[in-house]
PyMOL commands that place a pseudoatom at each C-alpha (Angstrom):
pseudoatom trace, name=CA, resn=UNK, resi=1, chain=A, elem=C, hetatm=0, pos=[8.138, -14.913, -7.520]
pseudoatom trace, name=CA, resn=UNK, resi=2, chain=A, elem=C, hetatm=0, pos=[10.598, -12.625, -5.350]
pseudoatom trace, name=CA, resn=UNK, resi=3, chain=A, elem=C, hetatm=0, pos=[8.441, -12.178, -2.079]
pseudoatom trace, name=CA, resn=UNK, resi=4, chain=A, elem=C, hetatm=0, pos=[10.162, -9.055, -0.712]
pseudoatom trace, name=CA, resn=UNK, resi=5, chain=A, elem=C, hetatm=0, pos=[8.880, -9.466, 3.270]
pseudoatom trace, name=CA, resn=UNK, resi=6, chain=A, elem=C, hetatm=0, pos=[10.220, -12.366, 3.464]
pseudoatom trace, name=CA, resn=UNK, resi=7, chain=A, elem=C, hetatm=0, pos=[13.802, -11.513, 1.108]
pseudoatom trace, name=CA, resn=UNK, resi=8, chain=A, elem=C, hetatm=0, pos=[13.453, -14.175, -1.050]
pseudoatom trace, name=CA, resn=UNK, resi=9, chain=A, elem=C, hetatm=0, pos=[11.851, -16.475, -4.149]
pseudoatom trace, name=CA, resn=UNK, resi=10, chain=A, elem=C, hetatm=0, pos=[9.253, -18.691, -3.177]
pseudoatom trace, name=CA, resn=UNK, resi=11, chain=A, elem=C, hetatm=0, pos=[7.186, -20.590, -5.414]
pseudoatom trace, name=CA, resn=UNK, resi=12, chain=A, elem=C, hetatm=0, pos=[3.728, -19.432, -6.686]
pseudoatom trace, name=CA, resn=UNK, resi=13, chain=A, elem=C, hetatm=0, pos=[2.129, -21.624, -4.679]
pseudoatom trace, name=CA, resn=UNK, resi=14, chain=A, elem=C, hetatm=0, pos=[3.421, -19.463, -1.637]
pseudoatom trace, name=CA, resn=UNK, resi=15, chain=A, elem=C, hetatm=0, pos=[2.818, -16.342, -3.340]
pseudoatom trace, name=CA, resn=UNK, resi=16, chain=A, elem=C, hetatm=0, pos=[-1.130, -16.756, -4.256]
pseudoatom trace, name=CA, resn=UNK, resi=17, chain=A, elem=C, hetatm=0, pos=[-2.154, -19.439, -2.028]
pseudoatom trace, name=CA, resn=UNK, resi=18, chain=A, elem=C, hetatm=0, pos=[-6.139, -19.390, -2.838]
pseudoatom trace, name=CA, resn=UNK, resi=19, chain=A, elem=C, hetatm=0, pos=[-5.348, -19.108, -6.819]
pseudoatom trace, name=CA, resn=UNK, resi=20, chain=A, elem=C, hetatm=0, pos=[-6.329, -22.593, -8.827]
pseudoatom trace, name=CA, resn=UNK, resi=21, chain=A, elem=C, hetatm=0, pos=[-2.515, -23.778, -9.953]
pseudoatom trace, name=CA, resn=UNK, resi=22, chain=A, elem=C, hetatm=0, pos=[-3.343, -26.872, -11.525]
pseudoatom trace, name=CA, resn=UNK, resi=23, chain=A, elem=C, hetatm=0, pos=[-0.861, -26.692, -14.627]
pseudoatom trace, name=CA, resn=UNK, resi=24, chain=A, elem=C, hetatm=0, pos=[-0.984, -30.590, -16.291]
pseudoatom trace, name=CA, resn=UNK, resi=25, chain=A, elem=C, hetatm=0, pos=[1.653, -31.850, -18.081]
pseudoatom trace, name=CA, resn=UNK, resi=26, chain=A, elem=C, hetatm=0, pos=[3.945, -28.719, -17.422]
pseudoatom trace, name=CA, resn=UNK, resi=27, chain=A, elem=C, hetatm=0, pos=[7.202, -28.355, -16.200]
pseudoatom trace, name=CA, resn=UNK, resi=28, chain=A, elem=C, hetatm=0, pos=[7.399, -25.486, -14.420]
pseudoatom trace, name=CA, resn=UNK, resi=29, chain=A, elem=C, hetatm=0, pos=[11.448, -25.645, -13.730]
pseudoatom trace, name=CA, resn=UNK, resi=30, chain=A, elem=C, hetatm=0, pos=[12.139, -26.537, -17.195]
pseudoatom trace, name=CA, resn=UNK, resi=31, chain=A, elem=C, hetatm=0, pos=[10.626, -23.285, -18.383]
pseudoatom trace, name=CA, resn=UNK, resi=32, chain=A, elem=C, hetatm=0, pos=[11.645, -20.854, -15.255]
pseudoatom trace, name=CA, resn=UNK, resi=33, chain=A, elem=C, hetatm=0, pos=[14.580, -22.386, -14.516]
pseudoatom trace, name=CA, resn=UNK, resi=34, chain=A, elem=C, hetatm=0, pos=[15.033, -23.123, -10.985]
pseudoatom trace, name=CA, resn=UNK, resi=35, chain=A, elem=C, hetatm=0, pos=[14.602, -20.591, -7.610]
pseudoatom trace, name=CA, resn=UNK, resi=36, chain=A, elem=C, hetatm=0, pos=[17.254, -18.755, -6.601]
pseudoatom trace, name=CA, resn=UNK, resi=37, chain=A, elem=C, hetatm=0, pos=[18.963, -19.426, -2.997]
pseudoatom trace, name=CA, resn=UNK, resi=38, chain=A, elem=C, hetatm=0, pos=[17.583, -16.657, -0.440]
pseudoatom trace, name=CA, resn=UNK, resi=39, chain=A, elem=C, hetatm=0, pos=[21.345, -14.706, -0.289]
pseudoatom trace, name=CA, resn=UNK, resi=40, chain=A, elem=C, hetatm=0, pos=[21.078, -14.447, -4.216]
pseudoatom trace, name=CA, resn=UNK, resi=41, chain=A, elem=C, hetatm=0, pos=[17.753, -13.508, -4.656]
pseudoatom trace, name=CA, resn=UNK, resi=42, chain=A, elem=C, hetatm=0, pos=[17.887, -10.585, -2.228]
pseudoatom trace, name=CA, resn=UNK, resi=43, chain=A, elem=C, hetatm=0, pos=[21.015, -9.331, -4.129]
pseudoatom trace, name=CA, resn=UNK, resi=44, chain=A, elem=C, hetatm=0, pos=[18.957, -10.008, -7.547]
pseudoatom trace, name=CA, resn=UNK, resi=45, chain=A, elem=C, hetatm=0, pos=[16.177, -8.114, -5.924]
pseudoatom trace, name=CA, resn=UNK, resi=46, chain=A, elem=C, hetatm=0, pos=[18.563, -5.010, -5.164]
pseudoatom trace, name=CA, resn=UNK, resi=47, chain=A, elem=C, hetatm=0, pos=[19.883, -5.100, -8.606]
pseudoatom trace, name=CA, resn=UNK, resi=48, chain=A, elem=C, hetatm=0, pos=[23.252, -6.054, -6.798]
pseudoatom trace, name=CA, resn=UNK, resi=49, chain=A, elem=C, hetatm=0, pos=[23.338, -8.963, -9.061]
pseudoatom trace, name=CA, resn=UNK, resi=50, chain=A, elem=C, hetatm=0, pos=[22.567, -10.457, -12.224]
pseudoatom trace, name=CA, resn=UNK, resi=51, chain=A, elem=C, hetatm=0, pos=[20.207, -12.884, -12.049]
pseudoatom trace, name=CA, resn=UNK, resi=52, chain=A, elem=C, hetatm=0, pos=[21.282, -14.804, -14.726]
pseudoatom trace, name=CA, resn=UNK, resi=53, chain=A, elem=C, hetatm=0, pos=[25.068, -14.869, -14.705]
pseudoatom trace, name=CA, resn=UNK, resi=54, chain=A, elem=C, hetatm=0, pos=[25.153, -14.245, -10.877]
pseudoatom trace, name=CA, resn=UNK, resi=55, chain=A, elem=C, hetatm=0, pos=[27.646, -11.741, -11.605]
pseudoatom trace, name=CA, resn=UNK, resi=56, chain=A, elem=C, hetatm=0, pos=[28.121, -8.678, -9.239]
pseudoatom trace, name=CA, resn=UNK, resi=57, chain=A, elem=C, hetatm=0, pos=[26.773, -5.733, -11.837]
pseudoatom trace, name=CA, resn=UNK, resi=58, chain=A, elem=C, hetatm=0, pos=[28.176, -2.610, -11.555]
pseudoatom trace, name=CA, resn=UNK, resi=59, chain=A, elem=C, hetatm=0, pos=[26.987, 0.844, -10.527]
pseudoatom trace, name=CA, resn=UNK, resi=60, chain=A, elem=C, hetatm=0, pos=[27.574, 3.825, -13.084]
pseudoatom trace, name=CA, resn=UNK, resi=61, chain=A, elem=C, hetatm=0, pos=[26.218, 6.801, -12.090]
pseudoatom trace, name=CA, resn=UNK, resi=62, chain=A, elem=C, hetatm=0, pos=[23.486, 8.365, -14.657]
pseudoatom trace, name=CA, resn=UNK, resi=63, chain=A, elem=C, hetatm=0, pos=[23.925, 10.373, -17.349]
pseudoatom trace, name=CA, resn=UNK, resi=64, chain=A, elem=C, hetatm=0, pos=[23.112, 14.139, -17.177]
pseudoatom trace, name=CA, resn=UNK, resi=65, chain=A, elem=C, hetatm=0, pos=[20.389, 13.356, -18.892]
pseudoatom trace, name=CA, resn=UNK, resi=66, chain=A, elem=C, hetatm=0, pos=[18.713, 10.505, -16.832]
pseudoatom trace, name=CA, resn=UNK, resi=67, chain=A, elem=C, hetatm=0, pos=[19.341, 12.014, -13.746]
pseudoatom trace, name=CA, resn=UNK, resi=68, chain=A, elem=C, hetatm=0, pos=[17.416, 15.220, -15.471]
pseudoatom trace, name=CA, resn=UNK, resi=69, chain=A, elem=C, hetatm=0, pos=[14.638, 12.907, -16.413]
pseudoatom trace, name=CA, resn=UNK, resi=70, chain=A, elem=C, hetatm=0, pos=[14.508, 11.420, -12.838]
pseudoatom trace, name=CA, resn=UNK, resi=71, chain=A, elem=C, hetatm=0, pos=[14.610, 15.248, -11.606]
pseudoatom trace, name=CA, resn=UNK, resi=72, chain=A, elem=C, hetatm=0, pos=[11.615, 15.784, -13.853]
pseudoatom trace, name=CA, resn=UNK, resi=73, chain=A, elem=C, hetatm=0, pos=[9.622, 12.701, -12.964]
pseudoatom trace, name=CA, resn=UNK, resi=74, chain=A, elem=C, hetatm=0, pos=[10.317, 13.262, -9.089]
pseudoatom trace, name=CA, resn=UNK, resi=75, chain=A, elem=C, hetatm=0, pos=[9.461, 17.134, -8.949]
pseudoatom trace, name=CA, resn=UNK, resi=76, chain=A, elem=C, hetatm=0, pos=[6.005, 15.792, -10.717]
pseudoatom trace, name=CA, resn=UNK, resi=77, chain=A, elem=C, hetatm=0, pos=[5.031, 13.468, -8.122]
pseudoatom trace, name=CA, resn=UNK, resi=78, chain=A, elem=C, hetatm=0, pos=[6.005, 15.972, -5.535]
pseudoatom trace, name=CA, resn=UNK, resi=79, chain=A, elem=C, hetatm=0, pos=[3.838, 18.913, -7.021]
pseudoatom trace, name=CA, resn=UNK, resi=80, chain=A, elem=C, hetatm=0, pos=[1.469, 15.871, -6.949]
pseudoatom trace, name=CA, resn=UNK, resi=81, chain=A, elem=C, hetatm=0, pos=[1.560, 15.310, -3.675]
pseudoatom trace, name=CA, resn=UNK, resi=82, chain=A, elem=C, hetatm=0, pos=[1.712, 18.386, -2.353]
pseudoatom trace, name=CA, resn=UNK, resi=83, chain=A, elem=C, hetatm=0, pos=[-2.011, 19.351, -4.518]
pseudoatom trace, name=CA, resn=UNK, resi=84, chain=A, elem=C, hetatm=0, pos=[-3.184, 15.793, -2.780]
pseudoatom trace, name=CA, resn=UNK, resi=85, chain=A, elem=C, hetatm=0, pos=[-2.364, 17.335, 0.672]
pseudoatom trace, name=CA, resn=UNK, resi=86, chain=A, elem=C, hetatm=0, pos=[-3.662, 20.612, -0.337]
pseudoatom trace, name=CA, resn=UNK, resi=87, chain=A, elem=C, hetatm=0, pos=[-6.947, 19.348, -1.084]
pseudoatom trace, name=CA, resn=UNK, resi=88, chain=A, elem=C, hetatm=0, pos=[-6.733, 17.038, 1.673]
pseudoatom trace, name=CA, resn=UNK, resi=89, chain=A, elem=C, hetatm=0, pos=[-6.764, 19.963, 4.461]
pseudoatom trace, name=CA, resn=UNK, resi=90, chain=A, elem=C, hetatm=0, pos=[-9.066, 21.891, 2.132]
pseudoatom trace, name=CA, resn=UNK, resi=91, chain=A, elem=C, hetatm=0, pos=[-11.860, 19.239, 3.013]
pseudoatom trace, name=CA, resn=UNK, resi=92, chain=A, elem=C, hetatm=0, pos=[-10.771, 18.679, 6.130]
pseudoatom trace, name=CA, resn=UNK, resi=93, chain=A, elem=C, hetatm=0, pos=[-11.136, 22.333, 6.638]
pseudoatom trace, name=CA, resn=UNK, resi=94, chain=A, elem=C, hetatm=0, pos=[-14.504, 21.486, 5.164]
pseudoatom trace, name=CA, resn=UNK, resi=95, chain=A, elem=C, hetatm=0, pos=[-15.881, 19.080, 7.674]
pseudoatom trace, name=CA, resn=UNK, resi=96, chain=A, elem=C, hetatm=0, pos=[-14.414, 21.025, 10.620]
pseudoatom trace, name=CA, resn=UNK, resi=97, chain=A, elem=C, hetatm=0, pos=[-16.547, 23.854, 9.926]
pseudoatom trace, name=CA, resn=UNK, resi=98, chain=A, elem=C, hetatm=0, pos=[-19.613, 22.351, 9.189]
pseudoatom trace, name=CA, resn=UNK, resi=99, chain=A, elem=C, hetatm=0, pos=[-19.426, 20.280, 12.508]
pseudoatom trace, name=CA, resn=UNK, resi=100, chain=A, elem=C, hetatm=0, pos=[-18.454, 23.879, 14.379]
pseudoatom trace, name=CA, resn=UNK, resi=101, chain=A, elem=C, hetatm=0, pos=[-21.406, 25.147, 12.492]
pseudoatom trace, name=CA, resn=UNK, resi=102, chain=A, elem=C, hetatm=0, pos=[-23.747, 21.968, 13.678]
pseudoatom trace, name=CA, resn=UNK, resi=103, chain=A, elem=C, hetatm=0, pos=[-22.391, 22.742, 16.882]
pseudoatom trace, name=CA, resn=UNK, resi=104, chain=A, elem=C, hetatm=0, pos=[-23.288, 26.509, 17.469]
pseudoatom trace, name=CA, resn=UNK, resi=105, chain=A, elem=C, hetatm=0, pos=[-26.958, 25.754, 15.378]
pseudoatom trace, name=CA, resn=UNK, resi=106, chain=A, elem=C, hetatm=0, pos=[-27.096, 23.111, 18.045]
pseudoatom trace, name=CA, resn=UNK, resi=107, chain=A, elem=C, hetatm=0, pos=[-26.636, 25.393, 21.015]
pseudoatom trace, name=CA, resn=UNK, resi=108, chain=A, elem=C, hetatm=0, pos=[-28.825, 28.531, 19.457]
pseudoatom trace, name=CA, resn=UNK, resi=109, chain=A, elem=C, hetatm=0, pos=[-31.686, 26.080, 19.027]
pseudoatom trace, name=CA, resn=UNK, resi=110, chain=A, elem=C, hetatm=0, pos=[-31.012, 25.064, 22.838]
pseudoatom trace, name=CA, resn=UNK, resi=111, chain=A, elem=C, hetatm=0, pos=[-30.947, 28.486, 24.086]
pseudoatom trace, name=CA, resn=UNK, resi=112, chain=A, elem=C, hetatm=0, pos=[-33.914, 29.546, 21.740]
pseudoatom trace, name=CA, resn=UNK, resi=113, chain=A, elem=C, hetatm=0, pos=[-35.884, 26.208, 23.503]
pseudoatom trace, name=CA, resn=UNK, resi=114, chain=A, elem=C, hetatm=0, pos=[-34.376, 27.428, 27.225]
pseudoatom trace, name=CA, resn=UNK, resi=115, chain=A, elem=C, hetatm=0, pos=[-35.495, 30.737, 26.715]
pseudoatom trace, name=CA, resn=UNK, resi=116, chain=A, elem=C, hetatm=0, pos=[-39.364, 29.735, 25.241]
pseudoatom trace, name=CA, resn=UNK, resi=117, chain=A, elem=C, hetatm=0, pos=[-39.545, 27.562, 28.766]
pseudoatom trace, name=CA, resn=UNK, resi=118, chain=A, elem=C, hetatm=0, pos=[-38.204, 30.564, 30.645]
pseudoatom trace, name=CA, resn=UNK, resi=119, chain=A, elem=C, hetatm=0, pos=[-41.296, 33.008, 29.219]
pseudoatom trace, name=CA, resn=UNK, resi=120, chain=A, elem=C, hetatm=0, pos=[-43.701, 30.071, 29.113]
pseudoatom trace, name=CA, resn=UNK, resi=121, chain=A, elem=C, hetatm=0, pos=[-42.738, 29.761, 32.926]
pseudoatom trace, name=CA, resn=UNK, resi=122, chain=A, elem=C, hetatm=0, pos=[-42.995, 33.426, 33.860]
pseudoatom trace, name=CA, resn=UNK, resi=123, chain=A, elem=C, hetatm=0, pos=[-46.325, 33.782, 31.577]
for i in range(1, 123): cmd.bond("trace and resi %d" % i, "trace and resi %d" % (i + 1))
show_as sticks, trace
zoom trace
């Protein structure tokens, strides 16, 4: 398991500490193969590498139409975001107007109480 705070593999064990790992009779390396040193599996992480061959992999840009796809997938998280922000200030909008509206009910409700006293006290 590639544990990317720390920039390496480290063993399940590590990675999900109060999980139950008991596996019996299996052979965990023989399956997975064994971990990767910490310089390879930060590479491997970064897709610097191949994690098989441990060859360096090369970068080719994308194709018109990837980076279109990309384009498409990006500007739909952004208009995403920017709704989640919207509505975000819209209730924040919200609360600050029903507190300044608490607020001034709060201070009519003291003047309406300071102005009973005054007439009570003049009466």
């Amino acid at each position: 398991v590639f544990a990317p705070r720390r920039g390496e593999c480290v063993s399940i064990a590590a990675a999900f500490p109060q999980a139950d790992r008991s596996l019996p009779n299996i052979d965990i390396p023989s399956i997975c193969g064994s971990f990767h040193p910490k310089e390879h599996a930060a590479r491997i992480a970064r897709g610097e590498i191949d994690a098989r061959t441990h060859e360096e992999r090369k970068q080719e840009p994308l194709t018109p139409a990837e980076r279109a796809c990309i384009n498409r997938i990006l500007e739909l998280k952004r208009s995403a975001q920017r709704e989640h922000n919207f509505q975000q200030s819209l209730a924040e909008d919200a609360r600050r107007i029903a507190e300044e509206r608490q607020h001034r009910e709060a201070q009519a409700k003291a003047q309406a109480e300071a102005r009973a006293c005054a007439a009570a006290a003049g009466a």
